[in-house]
Structure formats: structure tokens, C-alpha cells
SELORO-288015 format. One record per residue: residue in three letters; y, x, z of N, C-alpha, C in turn. Coordinates in pm, whole numbers, padded with zeros to 5 digits, always signed. Each point is the difference from the previous one (the first is absolute). Layout:
alaYXZYXZYXZ...
//
This chain:
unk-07707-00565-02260+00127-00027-00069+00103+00104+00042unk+00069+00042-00090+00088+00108+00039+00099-00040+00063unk+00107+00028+00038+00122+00005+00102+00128-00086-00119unk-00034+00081-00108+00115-00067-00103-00031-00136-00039unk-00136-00009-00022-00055-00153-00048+00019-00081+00074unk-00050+00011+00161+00050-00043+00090+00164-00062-00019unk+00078+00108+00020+00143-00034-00015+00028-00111-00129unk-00063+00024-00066-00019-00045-00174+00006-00190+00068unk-00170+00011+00044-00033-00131+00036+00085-00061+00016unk+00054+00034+00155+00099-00038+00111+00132-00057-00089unk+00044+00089-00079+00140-00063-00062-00022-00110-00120unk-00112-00002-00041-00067-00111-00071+00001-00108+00074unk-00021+00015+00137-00034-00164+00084+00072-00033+00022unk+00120+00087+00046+00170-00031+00072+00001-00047-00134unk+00080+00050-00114+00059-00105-00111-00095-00102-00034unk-00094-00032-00032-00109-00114+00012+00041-00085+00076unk+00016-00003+00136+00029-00104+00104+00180-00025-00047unk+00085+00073-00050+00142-00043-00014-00019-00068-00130unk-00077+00006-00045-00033-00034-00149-00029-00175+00051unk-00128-00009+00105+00015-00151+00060+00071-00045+00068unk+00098+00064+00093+00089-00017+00128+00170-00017-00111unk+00025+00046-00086+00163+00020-00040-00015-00124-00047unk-00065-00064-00079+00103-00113-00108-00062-00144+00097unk-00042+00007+00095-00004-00064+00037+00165-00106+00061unk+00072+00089-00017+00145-00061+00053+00030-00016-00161unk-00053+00055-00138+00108+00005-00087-00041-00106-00111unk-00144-00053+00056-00114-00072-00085+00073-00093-00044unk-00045-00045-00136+00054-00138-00039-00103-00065+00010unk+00102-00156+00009-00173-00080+00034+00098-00189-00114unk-00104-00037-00081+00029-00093-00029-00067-00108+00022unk+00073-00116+00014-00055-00145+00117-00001-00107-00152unk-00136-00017+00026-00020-00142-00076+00041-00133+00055unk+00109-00031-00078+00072-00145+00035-00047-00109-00090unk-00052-00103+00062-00067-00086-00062+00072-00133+00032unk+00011-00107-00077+00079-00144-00021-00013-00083-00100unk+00043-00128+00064-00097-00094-00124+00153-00052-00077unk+00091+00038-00004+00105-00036-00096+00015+00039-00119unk+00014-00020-00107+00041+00072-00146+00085+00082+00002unk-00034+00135-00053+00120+00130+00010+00130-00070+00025unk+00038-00080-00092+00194-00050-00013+00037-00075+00084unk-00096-00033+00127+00076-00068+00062+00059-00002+00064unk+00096-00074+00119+00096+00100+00107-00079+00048+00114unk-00061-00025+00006-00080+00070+00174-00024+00158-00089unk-00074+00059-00074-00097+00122-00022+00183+00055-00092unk+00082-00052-00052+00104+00038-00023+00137+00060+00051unk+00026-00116+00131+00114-00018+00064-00063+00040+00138unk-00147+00036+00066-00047+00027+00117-00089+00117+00006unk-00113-00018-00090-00107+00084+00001+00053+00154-00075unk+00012-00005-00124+00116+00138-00067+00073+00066+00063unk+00090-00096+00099+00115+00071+00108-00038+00056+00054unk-00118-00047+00101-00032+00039+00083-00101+00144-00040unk-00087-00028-00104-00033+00128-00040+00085+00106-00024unk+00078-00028-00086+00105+00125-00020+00098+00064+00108unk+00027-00090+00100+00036+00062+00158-00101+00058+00066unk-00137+00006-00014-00060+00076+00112-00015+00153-00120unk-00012-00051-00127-00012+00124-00069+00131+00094+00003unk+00086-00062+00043+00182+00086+00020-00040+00061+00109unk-00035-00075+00123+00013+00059+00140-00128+00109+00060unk-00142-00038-00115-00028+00112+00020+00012+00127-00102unk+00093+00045-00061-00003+00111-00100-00061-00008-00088unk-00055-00145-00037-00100-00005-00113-00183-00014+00051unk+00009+00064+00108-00152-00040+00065-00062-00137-00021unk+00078-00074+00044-00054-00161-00002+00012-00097-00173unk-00087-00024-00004-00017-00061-00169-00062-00105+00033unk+00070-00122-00154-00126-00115+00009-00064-00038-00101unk-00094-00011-00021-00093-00056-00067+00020-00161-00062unk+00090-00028-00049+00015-00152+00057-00130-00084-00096unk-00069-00111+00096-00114-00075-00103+00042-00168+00001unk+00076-00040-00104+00036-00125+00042-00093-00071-00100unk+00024-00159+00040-00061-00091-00073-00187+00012+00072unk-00049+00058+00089-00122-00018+00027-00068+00088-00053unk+00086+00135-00056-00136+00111-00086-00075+00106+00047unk+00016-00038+00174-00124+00045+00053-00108-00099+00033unk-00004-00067-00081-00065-00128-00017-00012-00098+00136unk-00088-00081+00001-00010-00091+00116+00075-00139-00008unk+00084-00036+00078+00080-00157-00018+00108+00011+00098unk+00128-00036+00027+00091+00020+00066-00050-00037+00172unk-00102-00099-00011+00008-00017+00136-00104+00146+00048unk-00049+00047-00061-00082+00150+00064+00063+00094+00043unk+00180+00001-00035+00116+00105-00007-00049+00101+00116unk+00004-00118+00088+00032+00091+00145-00123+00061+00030unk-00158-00040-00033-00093+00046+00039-00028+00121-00080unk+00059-00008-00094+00017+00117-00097+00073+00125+00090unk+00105+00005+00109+00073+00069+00036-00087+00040+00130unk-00032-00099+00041-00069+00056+00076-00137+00033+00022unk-00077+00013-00157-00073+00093-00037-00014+00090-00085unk+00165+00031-00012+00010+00131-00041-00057+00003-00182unk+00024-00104-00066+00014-00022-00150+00131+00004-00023unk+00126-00052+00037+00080+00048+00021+00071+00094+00097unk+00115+00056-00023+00048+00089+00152+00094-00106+00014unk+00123-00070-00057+00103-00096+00038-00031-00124-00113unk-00008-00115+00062+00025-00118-00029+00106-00104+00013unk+00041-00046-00041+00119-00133-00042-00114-00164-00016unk+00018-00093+00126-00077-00108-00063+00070-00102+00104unk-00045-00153-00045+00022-00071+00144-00116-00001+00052unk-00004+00008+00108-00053-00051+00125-00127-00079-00019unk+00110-00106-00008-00067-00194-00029-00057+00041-00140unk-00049+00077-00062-00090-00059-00152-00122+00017+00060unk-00029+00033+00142-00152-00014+00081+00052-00079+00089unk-00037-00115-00025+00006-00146+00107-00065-00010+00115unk+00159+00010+00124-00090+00012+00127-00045+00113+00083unk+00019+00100-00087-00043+00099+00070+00123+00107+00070unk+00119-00024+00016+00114-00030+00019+00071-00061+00084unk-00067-00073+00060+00039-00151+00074+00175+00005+00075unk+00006+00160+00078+00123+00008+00047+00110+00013-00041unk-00017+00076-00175+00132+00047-00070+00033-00107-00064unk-00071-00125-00014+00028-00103-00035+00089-00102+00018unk+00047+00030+00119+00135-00087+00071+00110+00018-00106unk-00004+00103-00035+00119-00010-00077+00037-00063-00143unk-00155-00056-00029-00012-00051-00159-00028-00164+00060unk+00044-00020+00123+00019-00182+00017+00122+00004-00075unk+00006-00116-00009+00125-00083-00097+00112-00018+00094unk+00107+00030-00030+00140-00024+00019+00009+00106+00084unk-00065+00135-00009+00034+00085+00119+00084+00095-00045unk+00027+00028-00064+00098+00090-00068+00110-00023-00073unk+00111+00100+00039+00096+00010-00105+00044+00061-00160unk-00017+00151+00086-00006+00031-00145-00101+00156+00005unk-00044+00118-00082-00077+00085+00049+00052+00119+00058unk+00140+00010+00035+00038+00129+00027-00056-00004+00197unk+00024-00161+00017+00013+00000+00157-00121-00082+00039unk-00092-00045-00041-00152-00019+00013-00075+00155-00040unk+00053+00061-00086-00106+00114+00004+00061+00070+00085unk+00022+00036+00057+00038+00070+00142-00047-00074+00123unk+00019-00099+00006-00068-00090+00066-00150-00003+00007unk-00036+00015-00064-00173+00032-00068-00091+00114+00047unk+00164+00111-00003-00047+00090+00041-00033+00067+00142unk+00118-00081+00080-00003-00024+00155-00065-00035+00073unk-00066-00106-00086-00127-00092+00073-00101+00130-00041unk-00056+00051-00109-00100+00067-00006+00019+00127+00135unk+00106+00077-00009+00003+00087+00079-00050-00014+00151unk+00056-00136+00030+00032-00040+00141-00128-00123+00043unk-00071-00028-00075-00101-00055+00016-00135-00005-00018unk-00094+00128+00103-00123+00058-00022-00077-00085-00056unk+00004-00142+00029-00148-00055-00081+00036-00004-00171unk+00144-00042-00063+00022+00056-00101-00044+00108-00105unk-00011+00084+00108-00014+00176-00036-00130-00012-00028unk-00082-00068+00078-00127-00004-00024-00089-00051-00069unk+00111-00083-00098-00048-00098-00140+00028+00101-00105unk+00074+00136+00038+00006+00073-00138-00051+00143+00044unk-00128+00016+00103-00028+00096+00020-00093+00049-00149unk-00027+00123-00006-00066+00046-00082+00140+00045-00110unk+00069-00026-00004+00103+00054-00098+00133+00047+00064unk+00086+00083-00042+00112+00018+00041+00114-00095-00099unk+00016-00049+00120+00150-00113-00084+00131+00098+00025unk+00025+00008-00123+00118+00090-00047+00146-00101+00005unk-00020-00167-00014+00096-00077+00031-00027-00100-00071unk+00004-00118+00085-00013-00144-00006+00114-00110-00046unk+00047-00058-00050+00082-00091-00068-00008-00089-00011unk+00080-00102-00076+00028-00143-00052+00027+00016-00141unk-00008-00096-00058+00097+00008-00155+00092-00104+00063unk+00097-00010-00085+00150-00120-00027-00101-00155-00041unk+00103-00111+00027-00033-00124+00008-00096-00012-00100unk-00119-00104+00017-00123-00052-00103+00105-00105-00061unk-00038-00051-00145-00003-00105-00002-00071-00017-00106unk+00020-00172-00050-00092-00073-00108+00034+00055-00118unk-00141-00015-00060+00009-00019-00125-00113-00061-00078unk+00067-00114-00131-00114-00023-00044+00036-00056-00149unk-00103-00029-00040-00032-00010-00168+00050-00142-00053unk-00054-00100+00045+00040-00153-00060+00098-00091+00086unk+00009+00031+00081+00075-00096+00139+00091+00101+00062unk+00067-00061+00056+00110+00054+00017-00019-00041+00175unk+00003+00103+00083-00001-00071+00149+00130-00025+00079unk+00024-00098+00023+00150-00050+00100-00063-00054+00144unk-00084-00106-00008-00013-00002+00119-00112+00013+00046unk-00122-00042+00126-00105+00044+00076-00076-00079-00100unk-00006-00116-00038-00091-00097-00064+00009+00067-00133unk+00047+00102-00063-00009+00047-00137-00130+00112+00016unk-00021+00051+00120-00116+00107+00001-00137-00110-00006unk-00018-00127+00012-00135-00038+00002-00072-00024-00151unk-00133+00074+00009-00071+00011-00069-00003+00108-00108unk+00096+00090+00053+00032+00158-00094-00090+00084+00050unk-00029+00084-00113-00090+00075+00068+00112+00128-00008unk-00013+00093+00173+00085+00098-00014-00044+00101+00045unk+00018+00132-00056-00003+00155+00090+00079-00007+00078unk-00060+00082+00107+00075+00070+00098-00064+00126+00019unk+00052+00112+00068-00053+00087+00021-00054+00067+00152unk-00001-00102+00092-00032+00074+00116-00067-00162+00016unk-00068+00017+00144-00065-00117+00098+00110-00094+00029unk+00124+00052+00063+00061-00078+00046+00106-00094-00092unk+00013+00094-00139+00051-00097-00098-00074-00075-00034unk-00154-00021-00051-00053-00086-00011-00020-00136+00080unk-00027+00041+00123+00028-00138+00104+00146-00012-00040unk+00051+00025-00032+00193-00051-00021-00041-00097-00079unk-00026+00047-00082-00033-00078-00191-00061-00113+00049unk-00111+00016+00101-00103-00126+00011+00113-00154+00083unk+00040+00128+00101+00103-00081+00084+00136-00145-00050unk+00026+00102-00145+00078-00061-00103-00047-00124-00078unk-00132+00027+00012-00064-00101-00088-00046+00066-00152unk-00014+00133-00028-00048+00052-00118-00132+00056+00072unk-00087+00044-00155-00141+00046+00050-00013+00121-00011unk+00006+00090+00089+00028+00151-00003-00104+00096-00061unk+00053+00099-00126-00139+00047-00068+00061+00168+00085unk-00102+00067+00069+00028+00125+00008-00075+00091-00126unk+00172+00155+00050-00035+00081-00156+00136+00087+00025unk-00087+00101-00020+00104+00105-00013+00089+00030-00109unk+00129+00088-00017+00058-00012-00050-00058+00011-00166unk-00076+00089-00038-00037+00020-00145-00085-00079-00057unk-00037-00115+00073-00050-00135-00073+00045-00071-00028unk+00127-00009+00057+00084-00150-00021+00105-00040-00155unk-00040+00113-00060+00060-00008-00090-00092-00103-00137unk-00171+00051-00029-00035-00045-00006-00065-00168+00008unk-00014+00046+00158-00021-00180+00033+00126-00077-00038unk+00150+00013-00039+00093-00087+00012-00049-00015-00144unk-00007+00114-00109-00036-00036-00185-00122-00079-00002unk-00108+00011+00098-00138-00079-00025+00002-00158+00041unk+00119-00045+00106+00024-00079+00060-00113-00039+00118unk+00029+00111+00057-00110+00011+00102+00086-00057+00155unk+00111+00043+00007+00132-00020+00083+00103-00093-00064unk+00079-00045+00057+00121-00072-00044+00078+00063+00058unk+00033+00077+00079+00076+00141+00048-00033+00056+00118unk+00090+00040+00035+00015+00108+00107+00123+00033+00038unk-00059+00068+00161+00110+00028+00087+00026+00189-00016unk+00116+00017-00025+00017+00140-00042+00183+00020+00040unk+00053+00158+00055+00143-00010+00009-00004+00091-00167unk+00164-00006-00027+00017+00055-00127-00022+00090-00078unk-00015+00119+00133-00026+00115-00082-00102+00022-00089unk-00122-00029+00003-00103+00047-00051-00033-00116-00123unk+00092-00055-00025-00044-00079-00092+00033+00025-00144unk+00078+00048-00032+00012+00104-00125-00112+00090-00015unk-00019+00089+00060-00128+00129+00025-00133-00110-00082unk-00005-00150+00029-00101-00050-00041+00037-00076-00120unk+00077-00020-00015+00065-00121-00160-00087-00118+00073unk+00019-00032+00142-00004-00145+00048+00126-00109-00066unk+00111+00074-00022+00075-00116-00015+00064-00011-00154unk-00173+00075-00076-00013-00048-00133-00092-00180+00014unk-00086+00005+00117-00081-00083+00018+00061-00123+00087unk+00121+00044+00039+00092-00134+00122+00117-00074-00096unk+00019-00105+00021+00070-00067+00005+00127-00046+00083unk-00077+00006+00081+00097-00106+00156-00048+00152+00169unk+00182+00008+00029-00025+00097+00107+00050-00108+00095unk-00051-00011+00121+00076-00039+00139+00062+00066+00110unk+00092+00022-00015+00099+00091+00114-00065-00095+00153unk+00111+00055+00085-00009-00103+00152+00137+00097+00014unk+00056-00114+00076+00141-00015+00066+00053+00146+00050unk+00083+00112-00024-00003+00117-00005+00068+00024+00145unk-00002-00108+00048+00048-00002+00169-00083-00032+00140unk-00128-00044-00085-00128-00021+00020-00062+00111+00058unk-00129+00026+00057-00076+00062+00037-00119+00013-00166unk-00059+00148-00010-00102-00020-00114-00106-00096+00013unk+00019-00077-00094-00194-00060-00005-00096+00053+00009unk-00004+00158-00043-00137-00004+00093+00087+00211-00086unk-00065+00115+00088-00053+00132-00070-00112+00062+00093unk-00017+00099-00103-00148+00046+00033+00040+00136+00034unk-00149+00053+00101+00032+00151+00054-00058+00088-00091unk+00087+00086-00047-00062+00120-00020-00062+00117+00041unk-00082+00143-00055-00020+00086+00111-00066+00146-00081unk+00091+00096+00026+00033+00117-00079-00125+00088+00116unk-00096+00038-00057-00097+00067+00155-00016+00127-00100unk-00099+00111+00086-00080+00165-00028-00088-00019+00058unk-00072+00066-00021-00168+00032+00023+00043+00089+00070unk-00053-00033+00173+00041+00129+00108-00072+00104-00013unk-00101-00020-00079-00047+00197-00036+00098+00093-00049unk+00037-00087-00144+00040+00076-00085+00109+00055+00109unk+00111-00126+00058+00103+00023+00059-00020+00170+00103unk-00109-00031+00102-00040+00117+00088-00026+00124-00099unk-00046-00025-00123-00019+00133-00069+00097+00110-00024unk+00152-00084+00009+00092+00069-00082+00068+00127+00082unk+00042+00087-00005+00023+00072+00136+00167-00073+00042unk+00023+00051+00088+00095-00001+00057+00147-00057-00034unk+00040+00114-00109+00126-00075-00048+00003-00059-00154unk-00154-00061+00003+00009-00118-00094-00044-00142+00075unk-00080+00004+00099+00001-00085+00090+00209-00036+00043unk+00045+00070+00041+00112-00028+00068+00071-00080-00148unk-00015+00029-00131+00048-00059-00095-00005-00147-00034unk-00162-00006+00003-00029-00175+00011+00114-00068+00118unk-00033+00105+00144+00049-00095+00127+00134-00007-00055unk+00111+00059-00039+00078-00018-00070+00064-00106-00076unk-00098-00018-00083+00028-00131-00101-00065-00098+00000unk-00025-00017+00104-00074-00129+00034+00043-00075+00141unk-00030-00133+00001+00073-00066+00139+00104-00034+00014unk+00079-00058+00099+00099-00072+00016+00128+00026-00130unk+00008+00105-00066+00095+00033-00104-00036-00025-00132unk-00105+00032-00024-00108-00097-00160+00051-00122+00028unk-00058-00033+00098-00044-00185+00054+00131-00048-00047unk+00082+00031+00075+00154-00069-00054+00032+00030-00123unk+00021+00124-00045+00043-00027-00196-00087-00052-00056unk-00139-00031+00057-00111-00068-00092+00059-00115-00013unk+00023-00068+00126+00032-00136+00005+00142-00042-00090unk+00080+00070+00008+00143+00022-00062+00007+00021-00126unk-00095+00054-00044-00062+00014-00151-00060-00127-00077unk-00048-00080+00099-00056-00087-00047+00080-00081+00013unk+00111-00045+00069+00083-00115+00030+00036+00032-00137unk+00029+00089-00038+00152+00056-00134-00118-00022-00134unk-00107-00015+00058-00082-00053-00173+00009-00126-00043unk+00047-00069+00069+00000-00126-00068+00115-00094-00105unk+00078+00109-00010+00053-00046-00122-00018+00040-00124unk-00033+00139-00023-00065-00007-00109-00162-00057-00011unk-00014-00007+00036-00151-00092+00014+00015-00117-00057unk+00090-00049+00083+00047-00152-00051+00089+00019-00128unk+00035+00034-00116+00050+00036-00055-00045-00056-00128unk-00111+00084-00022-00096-00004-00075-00029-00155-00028unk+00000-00116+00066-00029-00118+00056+00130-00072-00097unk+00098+00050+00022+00136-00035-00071+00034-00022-00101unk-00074+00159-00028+00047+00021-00186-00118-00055-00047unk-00120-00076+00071-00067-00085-00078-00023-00137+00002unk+00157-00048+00050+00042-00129+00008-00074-00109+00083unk-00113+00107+00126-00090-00103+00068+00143-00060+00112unk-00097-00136+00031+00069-00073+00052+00014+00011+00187unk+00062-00009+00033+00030+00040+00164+00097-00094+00068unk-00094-00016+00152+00061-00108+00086-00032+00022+00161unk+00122-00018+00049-00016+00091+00150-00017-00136+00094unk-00059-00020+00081-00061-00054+00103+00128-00033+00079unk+00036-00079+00092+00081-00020+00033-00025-00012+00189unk+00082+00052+00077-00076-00012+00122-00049-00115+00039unk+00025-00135-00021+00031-00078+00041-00229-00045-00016unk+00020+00048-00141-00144-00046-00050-00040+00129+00061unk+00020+00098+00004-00083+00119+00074-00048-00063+00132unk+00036-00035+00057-00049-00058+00123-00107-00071+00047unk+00014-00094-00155-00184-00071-00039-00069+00086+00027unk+00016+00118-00081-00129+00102-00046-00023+00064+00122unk+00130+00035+00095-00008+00027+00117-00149-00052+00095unk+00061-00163+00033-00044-00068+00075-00161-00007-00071unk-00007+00005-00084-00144+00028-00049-00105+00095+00036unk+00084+00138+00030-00053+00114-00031-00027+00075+00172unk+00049-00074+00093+00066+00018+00138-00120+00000+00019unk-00129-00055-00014-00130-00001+00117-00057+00175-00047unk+00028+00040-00114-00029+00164+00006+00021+00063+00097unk+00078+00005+00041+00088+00120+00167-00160-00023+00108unk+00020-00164+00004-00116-00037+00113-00110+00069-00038unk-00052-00034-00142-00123+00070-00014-00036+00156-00009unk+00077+00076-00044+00039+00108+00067-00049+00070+00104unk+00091-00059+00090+00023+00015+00137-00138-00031+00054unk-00069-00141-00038-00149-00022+00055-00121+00105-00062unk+00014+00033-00123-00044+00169-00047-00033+00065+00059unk+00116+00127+00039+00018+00046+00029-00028+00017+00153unk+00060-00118+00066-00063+00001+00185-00105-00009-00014unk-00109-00071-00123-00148+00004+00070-00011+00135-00041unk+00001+00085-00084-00039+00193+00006+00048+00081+00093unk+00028-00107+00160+00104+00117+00064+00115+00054+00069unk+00067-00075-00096+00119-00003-00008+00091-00086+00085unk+00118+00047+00004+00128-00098+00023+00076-00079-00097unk-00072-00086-00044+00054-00041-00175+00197-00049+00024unk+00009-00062+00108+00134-00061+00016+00109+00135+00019unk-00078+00073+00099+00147+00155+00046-00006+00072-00169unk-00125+00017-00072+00014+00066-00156+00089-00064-00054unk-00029-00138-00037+00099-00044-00093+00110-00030+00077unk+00102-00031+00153+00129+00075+00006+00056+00138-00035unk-00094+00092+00042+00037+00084-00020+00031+00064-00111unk-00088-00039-00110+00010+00012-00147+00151-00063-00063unk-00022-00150+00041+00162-00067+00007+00104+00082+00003unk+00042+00030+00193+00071+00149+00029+00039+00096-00050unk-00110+00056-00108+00034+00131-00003+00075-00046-00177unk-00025-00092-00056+00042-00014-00128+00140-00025-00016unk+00060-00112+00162+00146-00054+00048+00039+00148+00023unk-00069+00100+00074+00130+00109+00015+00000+00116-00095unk-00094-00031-00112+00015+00087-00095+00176-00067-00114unk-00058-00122+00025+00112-00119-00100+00130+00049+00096unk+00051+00019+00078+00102+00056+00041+00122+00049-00049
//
């Protein structure tokens, strides 16, 4: 080989290797976001969009999403997370509780009467996850990008109208997590589990006589083409019951990204999501409920006095819990203070 070819080669390999080495900082990379809500509703609207379009601001356009709502990377809502963390999706949006049990710790927070409202339980939510390794270790395999609450549950249903504890017997009702269902049972109704994109159905087939749902998402479904009768609870009250949410990445993808798109996610995710998530969701419930209005369904708020029935009903949950949880291990009694704790000094 001659001296020039040589040289020839040589400057062929140098740009070759900058050819693999440069865009590696400039690469775009787009993240399949997957969720089981209907495009219009407020979570993939008022949470998931935002949040896409802020990491796409902060990185120059590098970061994109894919968004797949309604389940159209197929599967069933309760697979969300196994989806994320096998990398069918890169970011997921799901609860928790639509896999019963497998959860057991993030669950404290979906007992009944433990919450106020979601700006200061999801922060709360998030404290405990941070600060409590066996936690961490119910959501290993995925990166949790930020954990939450929604705003107060309440009733709803089709023929009856619920006022007091003896009005739930013999209804058949959704709930959406484990621990709402023992609520329901606790109440005296027969608890059907089901994620959110069935219940619309089962209420037209009369498969349910209702369900436990907070406001927002009930437009997104024309549920309260199918309701009649909503039940508030005493707005001075503690919630009847909400459920955890949980925004995760597939830590490959996450490790794949270089440097200052990694620092982008860390960015927008965690203690600062967590709170406008929650704050977002407190502020959905009037137009939610809205919808409910202008279609002349009928509505009746619980009064503390009768909350207390449902209370005193619902009180052996904490225990069972707590007996859960200590047989896997655990400290079931210091979790659920501490869970308590951290929700009182978020409410602050």
C-alpha cells in the first residue's frame, strides 16, 4: 500500500469513528409512552402532554414522545408496569393496585380515610418511597419517575342513591385497587374488580350498580351518561378512600440516553412533578363534576356524622394491613405511622 493510501485509509477511519462518536450528544431519541386512559382525558392531557412537551423544550428538541394511550401497545392496564419494565414500553402511566397485592407497601395510602386531598398525599407518597428501602423494592425493575394520589373517591351509582352504610348492601360495585374493594365489602356492597376502561360497559350491561371513581376522569368516559346518583362525603372529612398512582422508565432505555438527556428526565421528574401532579388533580374536579350538572344527575354529600358509620366499619382495614404486611417482614405499625406523618406534614 502506498504512503498516500495509507494516509487515504487513516483519514477515512478518523472521520468514520466521529461519524459514530459526534451525534452521540446530538442524537434524538423518542420514548414510547404508553397508558390506559382515552386520549381526552385529564391525566395524558393535563399530565402526560406537559410533561412531554417540557422535556422536549429542555432538551433542544432531542427528547420526543411517542404517546400510546388507551392500551395500543396492547396487553391490559394491569401489565402497564411489566410492560416498562420489559422494555415494550420506555415510560408508563398506571396504578399500582390494578395487580392485586403485589404492592402490599404503597398501599397504605389507598386505606380509607387517609387522605386529604392530592397535592399533600402525593408528596407524601413520595417520601415514603424515597425513604423506605423495602418500598423501593416493590418497584424494582422500573424507574419510578413519580408516585401520587388522585383527589377524593367518591360514589357513584345508577338506581339508588347512597346516604347511608345500609344503602351499599347488596350493590354490586367497582373499585379499582385491593384496598377499595375490601372498603366496598367492609360497607356492605359486593366488590367487582376492573380497571378503568371496563367500567363503562359493565355499568350499560348492568353488570355493576356503580362505582367508586374521583371526578376527573369521568367525562373522558361518558360514565355520567350512565349515573344517576353521585355521593360526595363531608368536604371537612378525610377521603373515602384514593388510589396510588405511578409514572416509571425502563432503566435501559433510561441508562441509554447520554448524559444531558439523562440529566433531563432527572429534571422533570420527582418531588416537583409529584406536587403539580397532585395539584393538578385536586383542580380537576370541578369540571369533572360538571358534566354531572348539566345532566341534571342527582347529588348528596354524606354528612360527618353518618361518615363515621362507614368509618367505624371500615377501621379493621389499618389492622389488617398492618398484620400483612408484618408477616412479609415488615414493621406494619412504624409503616403505617409513618405514612400517617408524612401526609399530616405535607397537609401543613
Amino acid at each position: 500500500m502506498t504512503t498516500t493510501k495509507r494516509a487515504l485509509l487513516a483519514a477515512l477511519t478518523v472521520t468514520g469513528a466521529l461519524t459514530i462518536t459526534l451525534p452521540a450528544q446530538a442524537q434524538e431519541v423518542t420514548l414510547k409512552v404508553a397508558h390506559f386512559w382515552p386520549p381526552g382525558a385529564m391525566a395524558p392531557t393535563k399530565v402526560i402532554q406537559p410533561w412531554c412537551d417540557k422535556i422536549n423544550k429542555d432538551s433542544g428538541g432531542k427528547l420526543k414522545c411517542q404517546i400510546y394511550p388507551a392500551m395500543q401497545l396492547g396487553g391490559t392496564p394491569a401489565q402497564l408496569f411489566d410492560q416498562a419494565r420489559d422494555g415494550v414500553a420506555d415510560v408508563v402511566y398506571t396504578l399500582p393496585g390494578y395487580t392485586a397485592g403485589r404492592f402490599p407497601l404503597a398501599e397504605v395510602f389507598e386505606l380509607p380515610f387517609m387522605n386529604e386531598n392530592a397535592e399533600a398525599s402525593s408528596q407524601a407518597v413520595w417520601e415514603y418511597y424515597l425513604t423506605t428501602p423495602a418500598v423501593q423494592k416493590e418497584f424494582a425493575g422500573v424507574k419510578p419517575l413519580m408516585l401520587h394520589t388522585h383527589d377524593e373517591g367518591y360514589v357513584h351509582t345508577k338506581e339508588k342513591q347512597i346516604k347511608t352504610l345500609a344503602d351499599f348492601k347488596g350493590l354490586k360495585m367497582r373499585a379499582p385497587t385491593r384496598q377499595t374493594n375490601k372498603l366496598l365489602a367492609k360497607l356492605g356492597a359486593a366488590p367487582v374488580a376492573m380497571p378503568l376502561p371496563a367500567v363503562p360497559e359493565a355499568m350499560s350491561k348492568g353488570v355493576i350498580d356503580g362505582y367508586l371513581l374521583p371526578w376527573e376522569v369521568i367525562p373522558s368516559v361518558k360514565l355520567h351518561e350512565l349515573t344517576k346518583f353521585h355521593t360526595e362525603t363531608d368536604p371537612k372529612e378525610r377521603a373515602l378512600y384514593s388510589a396510588v398512582f405511578l409514572m416509571a422508565m425502563n432503566p435501559a432505555k433510561y441508562d441509554s440516553l447520554p448524559t444531558d438527556l439523562k440529566k433531563v428526565i432527572d429534571n422533570n421528574s420527582g418531588a416537583a412533578l409529584v406536587k403539580q401532579t397532585g395539584k393538578t388533580w385536586d383542580e380537576s374536579a370541578t369540571a369533572g363534576r360538571k358534566v354531572a350538572e348539566e345532566r341534571k344527575n342527582t347529588f348528596y354529600t354524606v354528612p360527618a356524622s353518618e361518615l363515621a358509620n362507614w368509618r367505624g366499619a371500615s377501621a379493621s382495614l389499618y389492622d389488617e394491613w398492618i398484620a400483612e404486611v408484618t408477616a412479609k417482614g415488615n414493621d406494619g405499625k412504624a409503616l403505617l405511622a409513618k405514612a400517617q406523618a408524612l401526609v399530616k406534614k405535607y397537609e401543613k
